[in-house]
Backbone bond lengths (Angstrom), bond angles and torsions (degrees), N, CA, C in turn:
res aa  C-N    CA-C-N  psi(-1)  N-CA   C-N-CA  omega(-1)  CA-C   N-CA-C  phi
1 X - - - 1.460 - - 1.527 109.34 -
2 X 1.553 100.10 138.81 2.018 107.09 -177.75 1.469 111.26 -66.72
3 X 0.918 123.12 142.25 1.453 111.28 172.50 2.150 91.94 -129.41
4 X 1.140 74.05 125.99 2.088 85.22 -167.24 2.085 99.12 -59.00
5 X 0.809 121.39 159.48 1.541 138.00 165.76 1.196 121.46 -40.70
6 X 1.579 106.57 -71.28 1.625 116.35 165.70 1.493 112.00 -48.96
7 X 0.875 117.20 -79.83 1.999 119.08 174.90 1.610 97.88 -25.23
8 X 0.872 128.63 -65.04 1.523 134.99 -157.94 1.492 98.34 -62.25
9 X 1.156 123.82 -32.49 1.678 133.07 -162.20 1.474 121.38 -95.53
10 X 1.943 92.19 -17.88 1.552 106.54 -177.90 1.639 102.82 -94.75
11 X 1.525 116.85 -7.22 1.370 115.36 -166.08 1.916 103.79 -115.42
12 X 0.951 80.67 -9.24 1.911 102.69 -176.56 1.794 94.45 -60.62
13 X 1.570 109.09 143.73 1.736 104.23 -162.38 1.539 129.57 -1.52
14 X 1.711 86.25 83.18 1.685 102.08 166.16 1.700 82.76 -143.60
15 X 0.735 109.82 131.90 1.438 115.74 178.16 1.955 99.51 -75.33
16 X 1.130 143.06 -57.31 1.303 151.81 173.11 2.000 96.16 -55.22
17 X 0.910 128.72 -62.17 1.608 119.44 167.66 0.975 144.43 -47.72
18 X 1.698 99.83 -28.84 1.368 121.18 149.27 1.342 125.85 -55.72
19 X 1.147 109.09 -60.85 1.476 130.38 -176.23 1.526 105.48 -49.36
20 X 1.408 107.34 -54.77 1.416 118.70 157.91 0.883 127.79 -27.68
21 X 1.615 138.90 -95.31 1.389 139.34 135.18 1.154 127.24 11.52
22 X 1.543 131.02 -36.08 1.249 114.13 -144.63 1.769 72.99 -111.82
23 X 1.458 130.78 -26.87 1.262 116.99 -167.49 2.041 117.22 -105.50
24 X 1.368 96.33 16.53 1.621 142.93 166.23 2.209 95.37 -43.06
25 X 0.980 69.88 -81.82 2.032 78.61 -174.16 1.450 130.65 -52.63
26 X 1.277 107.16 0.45 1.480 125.72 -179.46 0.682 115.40 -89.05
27 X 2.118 105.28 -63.65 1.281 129.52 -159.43 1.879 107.92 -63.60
28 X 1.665 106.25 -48.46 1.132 97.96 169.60 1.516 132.36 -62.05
29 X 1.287 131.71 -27.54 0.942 136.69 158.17 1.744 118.38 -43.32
30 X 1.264 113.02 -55.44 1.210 124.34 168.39 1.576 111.39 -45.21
31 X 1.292 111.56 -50.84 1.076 108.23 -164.85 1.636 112.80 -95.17
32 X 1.233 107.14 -12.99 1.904 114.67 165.92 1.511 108.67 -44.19
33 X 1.833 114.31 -47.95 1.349 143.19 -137.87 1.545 102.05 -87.36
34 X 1.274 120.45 -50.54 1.458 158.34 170.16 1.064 95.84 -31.97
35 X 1.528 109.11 -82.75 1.603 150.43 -153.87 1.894 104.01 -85.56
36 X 1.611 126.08 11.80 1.086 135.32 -157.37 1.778 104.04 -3.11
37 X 1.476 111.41 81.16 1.188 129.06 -165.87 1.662 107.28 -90.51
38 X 1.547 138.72 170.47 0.920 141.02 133.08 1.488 114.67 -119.64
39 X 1.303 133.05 128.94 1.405 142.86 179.03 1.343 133.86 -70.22
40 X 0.828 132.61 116.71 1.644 114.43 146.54 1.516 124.34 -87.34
41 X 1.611 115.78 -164.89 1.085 106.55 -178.90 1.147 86.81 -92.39
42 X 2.153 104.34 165.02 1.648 114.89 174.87 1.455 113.79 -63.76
43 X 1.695 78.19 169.89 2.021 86.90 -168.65 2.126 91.81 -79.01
44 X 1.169 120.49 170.61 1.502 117.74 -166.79 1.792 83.51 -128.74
45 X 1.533 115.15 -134.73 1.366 116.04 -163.57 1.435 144.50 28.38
46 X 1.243 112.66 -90.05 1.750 93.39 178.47 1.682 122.76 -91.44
47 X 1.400 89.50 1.74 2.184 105.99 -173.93 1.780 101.50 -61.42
48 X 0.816 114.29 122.13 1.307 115.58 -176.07 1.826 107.48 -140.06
49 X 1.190 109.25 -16.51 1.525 86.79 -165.97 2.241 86.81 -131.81
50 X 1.521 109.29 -4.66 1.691 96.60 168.37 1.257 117.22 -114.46
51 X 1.117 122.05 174.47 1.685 110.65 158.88 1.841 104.82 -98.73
52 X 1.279 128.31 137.54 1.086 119.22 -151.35 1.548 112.26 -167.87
53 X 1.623 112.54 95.79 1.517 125.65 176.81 1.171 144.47 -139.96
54 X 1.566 131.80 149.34 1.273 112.08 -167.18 1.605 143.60 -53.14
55 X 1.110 137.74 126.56 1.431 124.76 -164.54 1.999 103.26 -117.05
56 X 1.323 93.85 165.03 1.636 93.91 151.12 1.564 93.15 -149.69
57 X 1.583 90.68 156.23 1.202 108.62 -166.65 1.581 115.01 -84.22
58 X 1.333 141.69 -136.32 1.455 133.93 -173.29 1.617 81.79 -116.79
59 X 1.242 137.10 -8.10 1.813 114.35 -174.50 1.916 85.50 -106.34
60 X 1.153 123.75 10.16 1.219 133.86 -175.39 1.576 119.40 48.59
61 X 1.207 125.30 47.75 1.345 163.65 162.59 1.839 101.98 -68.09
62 X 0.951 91.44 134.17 1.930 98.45 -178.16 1.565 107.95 -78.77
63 X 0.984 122.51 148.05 1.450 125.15 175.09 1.247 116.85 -162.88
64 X 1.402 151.55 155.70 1.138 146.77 166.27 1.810 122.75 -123.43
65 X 1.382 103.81 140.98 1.597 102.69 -145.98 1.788 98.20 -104.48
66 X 1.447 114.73 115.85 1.647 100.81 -165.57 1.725 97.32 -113.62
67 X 1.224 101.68 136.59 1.650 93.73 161.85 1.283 110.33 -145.88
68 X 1.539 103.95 136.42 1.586 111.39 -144.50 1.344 106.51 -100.69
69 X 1.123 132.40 133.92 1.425 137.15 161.19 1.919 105.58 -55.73
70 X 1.383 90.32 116.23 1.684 102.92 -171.23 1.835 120.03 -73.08
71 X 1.206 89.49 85.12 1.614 105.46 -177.25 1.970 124.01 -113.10
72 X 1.744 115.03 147.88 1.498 101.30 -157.65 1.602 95.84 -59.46
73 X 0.707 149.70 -17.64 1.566 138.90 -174.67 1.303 121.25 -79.34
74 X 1.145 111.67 -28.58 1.917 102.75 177.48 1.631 101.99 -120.96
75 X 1.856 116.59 26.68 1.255 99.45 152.00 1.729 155.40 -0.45
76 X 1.767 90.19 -73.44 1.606 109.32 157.82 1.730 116.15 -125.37
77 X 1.213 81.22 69.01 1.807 92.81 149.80 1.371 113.17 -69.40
78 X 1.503 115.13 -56.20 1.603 116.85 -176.16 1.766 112.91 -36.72
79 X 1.720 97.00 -66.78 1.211 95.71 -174.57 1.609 118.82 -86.18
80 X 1.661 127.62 17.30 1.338 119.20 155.49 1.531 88.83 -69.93
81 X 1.047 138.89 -90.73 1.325 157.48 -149.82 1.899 103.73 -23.15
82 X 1.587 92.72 -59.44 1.405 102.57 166.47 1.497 127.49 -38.80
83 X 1.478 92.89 -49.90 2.004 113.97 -176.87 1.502 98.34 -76.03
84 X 1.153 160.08 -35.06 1.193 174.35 -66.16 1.578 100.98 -173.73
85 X 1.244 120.20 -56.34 1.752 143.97 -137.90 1.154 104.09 3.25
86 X 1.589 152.00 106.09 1.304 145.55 -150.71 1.237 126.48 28.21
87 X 1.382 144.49 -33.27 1.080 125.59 -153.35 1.716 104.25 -118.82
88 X 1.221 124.00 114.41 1.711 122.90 -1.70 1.285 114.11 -77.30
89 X 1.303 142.09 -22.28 1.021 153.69 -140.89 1.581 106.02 -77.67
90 X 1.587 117.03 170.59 1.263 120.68 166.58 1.422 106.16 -84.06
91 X 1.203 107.23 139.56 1.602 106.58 -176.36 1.852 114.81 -104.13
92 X 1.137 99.05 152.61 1.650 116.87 -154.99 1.323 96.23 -104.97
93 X 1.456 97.57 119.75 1.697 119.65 -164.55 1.594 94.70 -78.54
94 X 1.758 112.58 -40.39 1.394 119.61 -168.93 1.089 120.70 -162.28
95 X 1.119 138.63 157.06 1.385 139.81 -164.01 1.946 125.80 -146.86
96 X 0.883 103.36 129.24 1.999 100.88 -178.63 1.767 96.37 -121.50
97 X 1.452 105.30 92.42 1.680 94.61 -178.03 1.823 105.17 -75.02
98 X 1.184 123.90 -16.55 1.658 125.17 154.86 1.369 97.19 -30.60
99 X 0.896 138.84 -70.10 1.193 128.44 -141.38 1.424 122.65 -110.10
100 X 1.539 120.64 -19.41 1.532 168.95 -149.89 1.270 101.28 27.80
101 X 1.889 113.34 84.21 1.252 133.23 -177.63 1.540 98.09 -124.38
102 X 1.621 117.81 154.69 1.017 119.00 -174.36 1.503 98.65 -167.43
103 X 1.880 104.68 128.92 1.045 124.06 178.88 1.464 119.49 -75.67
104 X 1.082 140.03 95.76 1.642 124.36 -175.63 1.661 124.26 -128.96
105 X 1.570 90.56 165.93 1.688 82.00 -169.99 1.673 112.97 -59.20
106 X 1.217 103.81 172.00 1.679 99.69 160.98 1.286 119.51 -135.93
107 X 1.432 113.82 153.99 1.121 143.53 -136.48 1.464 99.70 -84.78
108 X 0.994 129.73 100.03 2.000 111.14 170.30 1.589 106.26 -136.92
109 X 1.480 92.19 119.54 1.523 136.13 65.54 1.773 102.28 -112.00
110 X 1.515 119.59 -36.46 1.257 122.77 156.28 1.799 90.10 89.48
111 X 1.284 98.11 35.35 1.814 102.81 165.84 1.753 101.13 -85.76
112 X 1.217 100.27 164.19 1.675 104.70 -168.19 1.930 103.83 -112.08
113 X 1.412 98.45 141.41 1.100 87.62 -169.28 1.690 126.19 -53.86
114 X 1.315 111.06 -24.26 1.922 136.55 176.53 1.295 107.20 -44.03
115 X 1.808 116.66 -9.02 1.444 113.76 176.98 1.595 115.15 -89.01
116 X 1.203 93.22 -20.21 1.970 105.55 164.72 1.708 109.77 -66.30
117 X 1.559 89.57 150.88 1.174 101.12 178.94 2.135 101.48 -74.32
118 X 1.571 98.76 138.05 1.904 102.45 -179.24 1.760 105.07 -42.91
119 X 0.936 119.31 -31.37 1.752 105.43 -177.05 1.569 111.83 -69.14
120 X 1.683 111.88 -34.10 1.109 121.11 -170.39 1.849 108.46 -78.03
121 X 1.574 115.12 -26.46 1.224 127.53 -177.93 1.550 116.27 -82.17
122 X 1.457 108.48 -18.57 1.372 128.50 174.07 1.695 109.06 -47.02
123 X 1.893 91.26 -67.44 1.591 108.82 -179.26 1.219 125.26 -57.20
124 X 1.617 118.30 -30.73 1.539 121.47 -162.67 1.648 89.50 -100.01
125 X 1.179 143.14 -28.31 1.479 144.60 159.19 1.635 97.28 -42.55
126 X 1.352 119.84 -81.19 1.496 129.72 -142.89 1.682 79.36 -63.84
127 X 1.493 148.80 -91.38 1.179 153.40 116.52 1.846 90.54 80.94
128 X 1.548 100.79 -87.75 1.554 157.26 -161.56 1.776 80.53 -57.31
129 X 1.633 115.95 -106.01 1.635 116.76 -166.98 1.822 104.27 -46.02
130 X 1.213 135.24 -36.27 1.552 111.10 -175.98 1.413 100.10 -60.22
131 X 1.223 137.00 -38.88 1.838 129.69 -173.55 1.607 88.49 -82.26
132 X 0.984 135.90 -9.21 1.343 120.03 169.32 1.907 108.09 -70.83
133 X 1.281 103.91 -72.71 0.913 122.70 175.04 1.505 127.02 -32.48
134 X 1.992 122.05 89.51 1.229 134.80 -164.11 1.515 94.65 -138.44
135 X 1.115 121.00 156.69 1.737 135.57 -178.30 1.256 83.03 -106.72
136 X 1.971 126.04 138.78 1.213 130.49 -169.26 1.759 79.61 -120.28
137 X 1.667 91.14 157.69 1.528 126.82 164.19 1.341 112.06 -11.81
138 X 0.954 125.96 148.85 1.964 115.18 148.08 1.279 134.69 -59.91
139 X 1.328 95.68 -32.03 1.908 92.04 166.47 1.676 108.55 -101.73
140 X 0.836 112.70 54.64 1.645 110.00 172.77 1.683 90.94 -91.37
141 X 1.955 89.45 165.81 1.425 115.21 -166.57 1.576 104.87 -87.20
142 X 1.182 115.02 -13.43 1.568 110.88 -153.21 1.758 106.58 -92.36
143 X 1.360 97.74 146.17 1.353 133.90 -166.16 1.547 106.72 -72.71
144 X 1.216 122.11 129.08 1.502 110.20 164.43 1.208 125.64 -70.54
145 X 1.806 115.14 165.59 1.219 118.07 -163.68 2.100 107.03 -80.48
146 X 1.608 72.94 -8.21 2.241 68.55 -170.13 1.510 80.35 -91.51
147 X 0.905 166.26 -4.30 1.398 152.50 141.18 1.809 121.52 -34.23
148 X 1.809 103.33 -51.13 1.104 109.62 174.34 1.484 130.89 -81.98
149 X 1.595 84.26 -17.67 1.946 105.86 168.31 1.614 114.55 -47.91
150 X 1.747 89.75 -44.90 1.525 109.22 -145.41 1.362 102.82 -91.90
151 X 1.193 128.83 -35.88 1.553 128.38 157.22 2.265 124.10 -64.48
152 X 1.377 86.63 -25.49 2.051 89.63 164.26 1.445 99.38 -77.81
153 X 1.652 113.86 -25.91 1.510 96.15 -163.89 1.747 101.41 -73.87
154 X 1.343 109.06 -38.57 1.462 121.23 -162.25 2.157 101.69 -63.45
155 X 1.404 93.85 -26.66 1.969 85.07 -178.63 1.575 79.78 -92.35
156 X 0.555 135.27 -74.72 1.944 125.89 -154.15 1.613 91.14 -21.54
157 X 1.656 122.58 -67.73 1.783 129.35 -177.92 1.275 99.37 -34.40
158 X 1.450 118.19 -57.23 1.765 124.53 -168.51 1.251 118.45 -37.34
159 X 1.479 111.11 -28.28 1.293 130.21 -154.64 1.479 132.56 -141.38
160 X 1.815 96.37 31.74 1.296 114.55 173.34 1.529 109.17 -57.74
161 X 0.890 129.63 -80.58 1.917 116.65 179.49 1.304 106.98 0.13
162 X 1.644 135.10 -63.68 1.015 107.57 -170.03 1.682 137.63 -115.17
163 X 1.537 94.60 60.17 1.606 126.76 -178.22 1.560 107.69 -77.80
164 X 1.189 103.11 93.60 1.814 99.67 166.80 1.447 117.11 -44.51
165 X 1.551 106.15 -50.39 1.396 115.90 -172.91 1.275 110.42 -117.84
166 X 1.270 140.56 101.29 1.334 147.30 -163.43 1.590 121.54 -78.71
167 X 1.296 96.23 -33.67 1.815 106.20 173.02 1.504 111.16 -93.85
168 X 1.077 119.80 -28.02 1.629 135.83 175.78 2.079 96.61 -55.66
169 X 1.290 101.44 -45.77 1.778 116.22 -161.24 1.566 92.03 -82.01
170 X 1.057 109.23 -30.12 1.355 97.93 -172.62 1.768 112.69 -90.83
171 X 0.941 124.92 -44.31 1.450 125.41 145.51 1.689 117.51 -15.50
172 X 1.039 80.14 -70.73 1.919 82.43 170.85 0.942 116.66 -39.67
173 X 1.423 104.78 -80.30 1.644 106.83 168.60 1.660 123.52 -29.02
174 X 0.908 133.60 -41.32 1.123 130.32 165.33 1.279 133.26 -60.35
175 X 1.394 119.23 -39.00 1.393 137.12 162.61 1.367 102.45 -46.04
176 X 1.700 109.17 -66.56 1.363 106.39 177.67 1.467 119.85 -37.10
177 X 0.903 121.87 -79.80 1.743 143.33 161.63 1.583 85.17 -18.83
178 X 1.372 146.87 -96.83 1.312 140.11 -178.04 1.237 124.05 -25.19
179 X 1.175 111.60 -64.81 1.549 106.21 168.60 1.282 130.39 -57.84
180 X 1.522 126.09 -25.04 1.451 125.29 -174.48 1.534 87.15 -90.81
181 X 0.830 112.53 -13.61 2.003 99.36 -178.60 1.469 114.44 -64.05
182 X 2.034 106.80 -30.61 0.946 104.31 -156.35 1.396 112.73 -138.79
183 X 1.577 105.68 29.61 1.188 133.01 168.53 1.295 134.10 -85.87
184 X 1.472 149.45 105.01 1.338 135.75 174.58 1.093 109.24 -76.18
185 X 2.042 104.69 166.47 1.876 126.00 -176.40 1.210 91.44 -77.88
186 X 1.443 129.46 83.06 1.814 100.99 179.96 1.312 112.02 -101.72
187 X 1.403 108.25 -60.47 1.580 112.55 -179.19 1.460 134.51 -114.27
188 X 1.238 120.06 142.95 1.832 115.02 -167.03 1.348 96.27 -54.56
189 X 1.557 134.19 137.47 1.401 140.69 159.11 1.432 114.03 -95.70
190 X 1.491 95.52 145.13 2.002 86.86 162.61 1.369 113.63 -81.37
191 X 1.338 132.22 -8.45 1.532 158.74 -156.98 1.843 110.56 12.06
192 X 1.783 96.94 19.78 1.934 97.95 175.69 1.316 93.14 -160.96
193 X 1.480 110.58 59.81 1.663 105.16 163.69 1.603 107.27 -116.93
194 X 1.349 104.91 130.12 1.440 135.96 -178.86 1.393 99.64 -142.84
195 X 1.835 101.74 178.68 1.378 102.31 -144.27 1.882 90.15 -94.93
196 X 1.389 100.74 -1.59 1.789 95.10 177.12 1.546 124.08 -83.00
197 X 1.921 91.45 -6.63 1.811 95.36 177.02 1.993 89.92 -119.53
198 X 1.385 125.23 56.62 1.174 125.00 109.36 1.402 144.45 179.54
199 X 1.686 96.64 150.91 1.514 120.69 -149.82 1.528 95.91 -78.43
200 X 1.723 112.76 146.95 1.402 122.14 166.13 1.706 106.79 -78.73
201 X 1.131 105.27 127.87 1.945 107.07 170.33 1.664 89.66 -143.40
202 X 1.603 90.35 175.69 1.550 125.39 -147.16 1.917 107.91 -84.03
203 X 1.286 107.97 -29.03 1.542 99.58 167.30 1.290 105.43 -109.60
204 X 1.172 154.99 47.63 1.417 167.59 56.25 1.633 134.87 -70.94
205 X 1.439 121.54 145.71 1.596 110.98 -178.22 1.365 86.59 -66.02
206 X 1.179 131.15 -51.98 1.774 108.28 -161.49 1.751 97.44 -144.15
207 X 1.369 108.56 154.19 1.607 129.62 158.21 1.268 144.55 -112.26
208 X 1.109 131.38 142.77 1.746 113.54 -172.41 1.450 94.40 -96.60
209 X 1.785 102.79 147.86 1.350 102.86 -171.12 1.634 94.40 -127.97
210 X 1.154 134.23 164.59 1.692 129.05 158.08 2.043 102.15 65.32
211 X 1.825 94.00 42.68 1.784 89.06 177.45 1.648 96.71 -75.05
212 X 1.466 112.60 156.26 1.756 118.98 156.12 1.415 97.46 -126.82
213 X 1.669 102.63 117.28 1.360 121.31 -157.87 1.800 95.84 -96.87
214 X 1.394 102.85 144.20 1.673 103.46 -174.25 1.885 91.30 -158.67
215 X 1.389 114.27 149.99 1.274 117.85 -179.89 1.540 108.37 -87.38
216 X 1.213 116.04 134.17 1.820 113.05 -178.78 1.271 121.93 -179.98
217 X 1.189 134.73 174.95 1.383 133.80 119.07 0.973 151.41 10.28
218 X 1.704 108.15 68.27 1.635 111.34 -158.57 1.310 108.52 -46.62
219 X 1.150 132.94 -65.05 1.572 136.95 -170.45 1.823 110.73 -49.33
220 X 1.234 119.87 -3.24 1.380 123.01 140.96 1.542 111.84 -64.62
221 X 1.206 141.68 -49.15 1.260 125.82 -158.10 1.604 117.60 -59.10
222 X 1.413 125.41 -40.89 1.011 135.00 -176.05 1.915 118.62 -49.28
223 X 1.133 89.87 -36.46 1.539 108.42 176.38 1.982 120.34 -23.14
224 X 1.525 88.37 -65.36 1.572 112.39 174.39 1.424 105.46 -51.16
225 X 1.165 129.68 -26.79 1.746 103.34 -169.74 1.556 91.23 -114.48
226 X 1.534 123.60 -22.37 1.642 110.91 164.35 1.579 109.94 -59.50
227 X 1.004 114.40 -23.88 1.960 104.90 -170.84 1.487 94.52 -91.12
228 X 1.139 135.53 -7.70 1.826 140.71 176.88 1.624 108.84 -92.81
229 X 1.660 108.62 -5.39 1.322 103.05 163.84 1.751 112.21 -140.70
230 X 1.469 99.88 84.38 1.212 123.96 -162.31 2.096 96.30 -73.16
231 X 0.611 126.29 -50.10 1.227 151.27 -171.33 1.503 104.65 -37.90
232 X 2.044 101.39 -67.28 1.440 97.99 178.08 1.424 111.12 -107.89
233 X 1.321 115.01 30.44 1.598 122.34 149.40 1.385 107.28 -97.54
234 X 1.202 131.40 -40.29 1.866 113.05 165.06 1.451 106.40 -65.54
235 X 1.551 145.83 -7.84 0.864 102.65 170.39 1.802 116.43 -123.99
236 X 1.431 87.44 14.84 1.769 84.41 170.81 1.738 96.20 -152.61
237 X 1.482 146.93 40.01 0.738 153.75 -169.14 2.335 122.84 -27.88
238 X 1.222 82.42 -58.74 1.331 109.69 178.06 1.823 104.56 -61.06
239 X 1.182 103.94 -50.31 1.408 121.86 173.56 1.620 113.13 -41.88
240 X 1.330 81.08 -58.62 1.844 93.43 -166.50 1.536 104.77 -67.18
241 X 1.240 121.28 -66.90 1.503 137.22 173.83 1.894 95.82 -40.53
242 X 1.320 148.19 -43.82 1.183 137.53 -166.58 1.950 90.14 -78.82
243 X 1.387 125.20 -39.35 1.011 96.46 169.36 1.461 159.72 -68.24
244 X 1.678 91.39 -28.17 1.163 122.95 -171.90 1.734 103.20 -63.18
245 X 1.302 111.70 -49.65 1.449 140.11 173.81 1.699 111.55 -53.56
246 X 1.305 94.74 -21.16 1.816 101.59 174.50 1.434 106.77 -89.84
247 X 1.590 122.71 -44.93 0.752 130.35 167.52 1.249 139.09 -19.72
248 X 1.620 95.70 -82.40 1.685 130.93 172.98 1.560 115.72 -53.81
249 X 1.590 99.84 -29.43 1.579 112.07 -147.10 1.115 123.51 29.38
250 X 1.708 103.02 84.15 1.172 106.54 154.77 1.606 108.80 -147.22
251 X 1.543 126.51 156.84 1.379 115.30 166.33 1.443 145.05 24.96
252 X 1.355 134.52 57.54 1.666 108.40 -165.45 0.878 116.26 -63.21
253 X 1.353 153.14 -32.11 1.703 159.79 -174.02 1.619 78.07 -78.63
254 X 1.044 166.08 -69.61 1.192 140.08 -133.01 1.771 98.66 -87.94
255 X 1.430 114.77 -51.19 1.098 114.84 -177.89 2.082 106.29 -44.91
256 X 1.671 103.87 -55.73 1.508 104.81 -176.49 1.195 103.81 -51.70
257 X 1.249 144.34 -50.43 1.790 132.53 -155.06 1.788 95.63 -84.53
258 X 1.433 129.49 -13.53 1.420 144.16 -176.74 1.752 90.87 -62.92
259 X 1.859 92.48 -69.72 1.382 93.71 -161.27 1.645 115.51 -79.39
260 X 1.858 131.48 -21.93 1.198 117.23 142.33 1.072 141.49 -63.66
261 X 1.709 135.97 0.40 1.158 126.24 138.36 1.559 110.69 -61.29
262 X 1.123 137.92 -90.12 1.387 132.67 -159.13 1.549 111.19 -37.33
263 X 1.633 121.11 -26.89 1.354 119.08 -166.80 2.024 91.16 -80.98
264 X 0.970 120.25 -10.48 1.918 110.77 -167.98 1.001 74.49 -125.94
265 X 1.647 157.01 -59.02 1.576 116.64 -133.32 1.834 94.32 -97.26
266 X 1.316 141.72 -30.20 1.311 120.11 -129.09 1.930 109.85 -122.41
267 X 1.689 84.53 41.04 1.101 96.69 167.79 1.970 129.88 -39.64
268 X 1.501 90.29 -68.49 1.784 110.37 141.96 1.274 74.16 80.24
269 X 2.026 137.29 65.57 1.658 114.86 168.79 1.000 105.04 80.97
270 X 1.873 155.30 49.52 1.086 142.27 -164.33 1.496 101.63 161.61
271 X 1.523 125.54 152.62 1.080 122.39 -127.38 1.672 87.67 -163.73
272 X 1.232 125.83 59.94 1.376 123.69 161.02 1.172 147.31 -106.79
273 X 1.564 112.17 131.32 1.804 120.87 -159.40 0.851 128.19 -76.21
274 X 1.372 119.39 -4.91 1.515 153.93 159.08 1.325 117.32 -42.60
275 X 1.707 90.31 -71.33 1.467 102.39 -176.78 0.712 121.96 -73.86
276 X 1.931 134.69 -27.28 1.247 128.59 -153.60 1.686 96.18 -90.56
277 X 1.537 122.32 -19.17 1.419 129.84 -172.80 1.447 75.38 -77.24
278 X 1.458 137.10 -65.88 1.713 109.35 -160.32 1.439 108.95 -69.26
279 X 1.078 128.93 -23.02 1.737 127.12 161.97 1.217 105.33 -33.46
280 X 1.493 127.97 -79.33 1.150 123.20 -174.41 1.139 131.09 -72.03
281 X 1.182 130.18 2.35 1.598 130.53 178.07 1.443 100.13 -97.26
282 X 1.603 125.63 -13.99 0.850 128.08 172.43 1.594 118.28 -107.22
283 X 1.087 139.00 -1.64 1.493 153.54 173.29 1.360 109.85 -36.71
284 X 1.494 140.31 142.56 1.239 132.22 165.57 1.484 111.45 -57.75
C-alpha cells in the first residue's frame, strides 16, 4: 500500500505518527474487507494529515475511503459530518471511530474550489459557513472553540525562542484571551474551511470536505480562507476582512481582532513574514 509523501512527512519524528503509520496498512485492509471496498491509489497533493482514496463499493457506487491521522483538531470529524448530513458537507456513508476511518461520498468532477479566481472563492466560502453555521443539541459532543484557542495559545508559549516579534506575539495572545472572554458556544464551526477543502460535485456546485467542528464564534470562521489569501491581505488587509464580514454577515471588528490574533499569535514553531506583515497592518 502507497503511502503519499506529505502523510509520510507529517508523521516523520512524532513518535504517535509513527506509530500511526506503521499500523496504517492493516487497518485499511481491514477496513477495505468490512466495507467490501475496491481501491484506488491515494489522492496525493494537499492530504497531509489522512490517508485518503477513491473506492467503489460492491453495488459499484463511488465512494472515498478516509482515515485520519488522530489529531486535537479533527477530533469530531465523524460526528460534524453526522450533525451536518450533507448539507453543505460531503456526507459519510460510514464510519469506524476505532480507528478514525470514514466512508464518504465522492465528489465528481471533484475540482477544488482554489481553481477560482480569490474574489470568486470569497462568495462560495461566505455562501458555504452561513449553511454551516447551526446551534447543536444540548448533549452534543463538540468541544469549544476557546478550548482550541487555548491549546494554539499554549504551543505558540512552548515556543517563545522562536518569536521574530515578541511584543507583536504577545498582543495576540491577548486578543485571544479577549476574545474568548467574550465569546459565546453558539454555533457548530467548520473552523478550517478554505478553498482546498472544497470539491465541486454533481448534487451540489460545491462541498466542504475535511470540516474540524468546534462550538464558537461565527465571525471566527472566516479567518481560515483570509490567511489562504495572504497576497491580497498584505496588500489591502482591512479591505478584504470588511468584505468577507459583509459576506458571511457577521461582525467586522470581531472578525479583524479574529484574524489579527491568529496572524501574530499562532506561529506554533514557525516563523512567517507573511503573517507578521498582516499582524501589523492589522494591530490595534
Amino acid at each position: 500500500m502507497r503511502i503519499p509523501a506529505r502523510l509520510r512527512e507529517s508523521c516523520t519524528g512524532w513518535a504517535r505518527g509513527e506509530a500511526w503509520l506503521h499500523e496504517l496498512p492493516a487497518a485499511v485492509e481491514r477496513l477495505r474487507d468490512r466495507w467490501e471496498l475496491s481501491l484506488g491509489e491515494p489522492y496525493e497533493g494537499e492530504v497531509s494529515v489522512s490517508w485518503v482514496a477513491p473506492a467503489r463499493r460492491r453495488d459499484g457506487s463511488p465512494a472515498v475511503l478516509k482515515v485520519g491521522l488522530p489529531h486535537m483538531e479533527a477530533e469530531h470529524e465523524i460526528d460534524g459530518l453526522r450533525f451536518w448530513n450533507g448539507d453543505p458537507t460531503v456526507r459519510l456513508l460510514d464510519a469506524d471511530p476505532t480507528v478514525n476511518a470514514m466512508l464518504l461520498e465522492r465528489c465528481e468532477p471533484g475540482t477544488r474550489l482554489r481553481e477560482l479566481p480569490e474574489p470568486e472563492q470569497d462568495v462560495v466560502i461566505a455562501g458555504l459557513l452561513r449553511r454551516v453555521w447551526r446551534r447543536p443539541g444540548p448533549d452534543h459532543p463538540f468541544r469549544t472553540l476557546v478550548e482550541m484557542i487555548g491549546a494554539w495559545s499554549d504551543e505558540t508559549r512552548a515556543n517563545e525562542a522562536s518569536w521574530a516579534d515578541a511584543d507583536l506575539v504577545r498582543e495576540g495572545l491577548e486578543m485571544y484571551a479577549s476574545l474568548c472572554s467574550t465569546t459565546r458556544d453558539d454555533v457548530l464551526l467548520a473552523t478550517d474551511l478554505h478553498a482546498g477543502n472544497v470539491l465541486a460535485a454533481q448534487r451540489a456546485p460545491w462541498l466542504v470536505i475535511d470540516p474540524k467542528p468546534f462550538v464558537g464564534d461565527p465571525a471566527y470562521d472566516p479567518t481560515q480562507h483570509l490567511l489562504n489569501c495572504l497576497d491580497r491581505m498584505r496588500r489591502d488587509a482591512r479591505g478584504l476582512i470588511r468584505r468577507l464580514a459583509d459576506l458571511a454577515e457577521v461582525d467586522e471588528e470581531r472578525l479583524r481582532s479574529w484574524t489579527f490574533a491568529r496572524a501574530a499569535a499562532e506561529h506554533r514553531g514557525r516563523d512567517d513574514a507573511s503573517l507578521t506583515e498582516v499582524a501589523r497592518a492589522l494591530a490595534p
